[in-house]
C-alpha positions in Angstrom: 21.0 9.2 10.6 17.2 9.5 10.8 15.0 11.2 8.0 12.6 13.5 9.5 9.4 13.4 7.8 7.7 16.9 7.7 4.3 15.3 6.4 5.6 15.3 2.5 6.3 11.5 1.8 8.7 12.8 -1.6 10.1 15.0 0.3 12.2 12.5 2.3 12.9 9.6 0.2 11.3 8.3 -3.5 9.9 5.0 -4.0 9.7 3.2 -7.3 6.7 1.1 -6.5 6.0 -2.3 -9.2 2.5 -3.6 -8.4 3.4 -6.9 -10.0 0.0 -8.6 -9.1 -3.4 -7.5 -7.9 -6.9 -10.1 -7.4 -10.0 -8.6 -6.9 -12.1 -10.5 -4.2 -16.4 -11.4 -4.7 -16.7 -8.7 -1.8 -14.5 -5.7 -3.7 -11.2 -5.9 -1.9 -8.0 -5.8 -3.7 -5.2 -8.0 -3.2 -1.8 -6.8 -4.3 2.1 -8.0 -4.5 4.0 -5.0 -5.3 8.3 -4.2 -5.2 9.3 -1.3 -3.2 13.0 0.0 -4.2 13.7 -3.8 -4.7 11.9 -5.1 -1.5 8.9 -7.5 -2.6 5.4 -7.1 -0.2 3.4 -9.9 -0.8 -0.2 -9.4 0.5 -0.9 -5.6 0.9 -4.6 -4.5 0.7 -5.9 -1.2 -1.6 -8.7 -0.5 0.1 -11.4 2.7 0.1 -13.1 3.6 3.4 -16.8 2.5 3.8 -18.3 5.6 4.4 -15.9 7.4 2.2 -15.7 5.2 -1.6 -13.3 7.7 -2.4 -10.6 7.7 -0.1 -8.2 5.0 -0.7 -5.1 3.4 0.9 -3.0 0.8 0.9 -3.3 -1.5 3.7 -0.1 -3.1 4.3 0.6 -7.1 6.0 0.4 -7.2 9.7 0.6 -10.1 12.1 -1.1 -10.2 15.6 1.4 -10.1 18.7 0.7 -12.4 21.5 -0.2 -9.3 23.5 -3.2 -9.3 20.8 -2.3 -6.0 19.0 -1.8 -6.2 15.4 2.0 -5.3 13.9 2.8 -4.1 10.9 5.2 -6.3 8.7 6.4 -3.5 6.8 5.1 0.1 5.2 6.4 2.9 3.9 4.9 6.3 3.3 2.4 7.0 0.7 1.9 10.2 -1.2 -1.1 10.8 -2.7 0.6 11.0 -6.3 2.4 7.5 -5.1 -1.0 6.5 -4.5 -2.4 7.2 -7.9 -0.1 5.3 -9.5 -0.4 2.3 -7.7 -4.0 2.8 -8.7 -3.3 3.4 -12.4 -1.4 0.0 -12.0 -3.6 -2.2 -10.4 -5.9 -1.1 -12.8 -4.2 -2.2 -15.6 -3.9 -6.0 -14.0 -7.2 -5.7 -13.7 -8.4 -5.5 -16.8 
């Protein structure tokens, strides 16, 4: 059975997210490994919008089809309470 999501990402289902390692690049972006419910992503992006430093997301692995659109390897959604936590988090393996 299919969760409908009604826009509220803890509405439908929680996620324990472990940011277990996060590298900061010379140009500012953020390079993370993190466990979802006990799946690892290796090689998600935290990234702000240019014209918008504080809007943030996470920008998850994706690999180009041979049709030349970009897929996404995984994702999941993300609240903007999940979303400052993961923050809080890579913060503190940044320091």
């Amino acid at each position: 059975m299919a969760l409908k999501n009604n826009g509220k990402a803890e509405d439908t289902m929680k996620y324990n997210v472990k940011v277990e390692r996060a590298h900061r690049f010379p140009d500012g972006a953020i390079s993370i490994d993190m466990t979802v419910n006990g799946v690892k992503i290796w090689g998600a992006y935290y990234r702000t919008k240019k014209d918008d430093p504080d809007s943030a997301f996470i920008a998850f692995p994706s690999r180009k089809g041979s049709d030349g659109t970009y897929y996404k390897n995984c994702s999941f959604p993300v609240s903007d309470v999940l979303l400052a936590d993961i923050e809080d988090q890579i913060d503190s393996l940044l320091e």
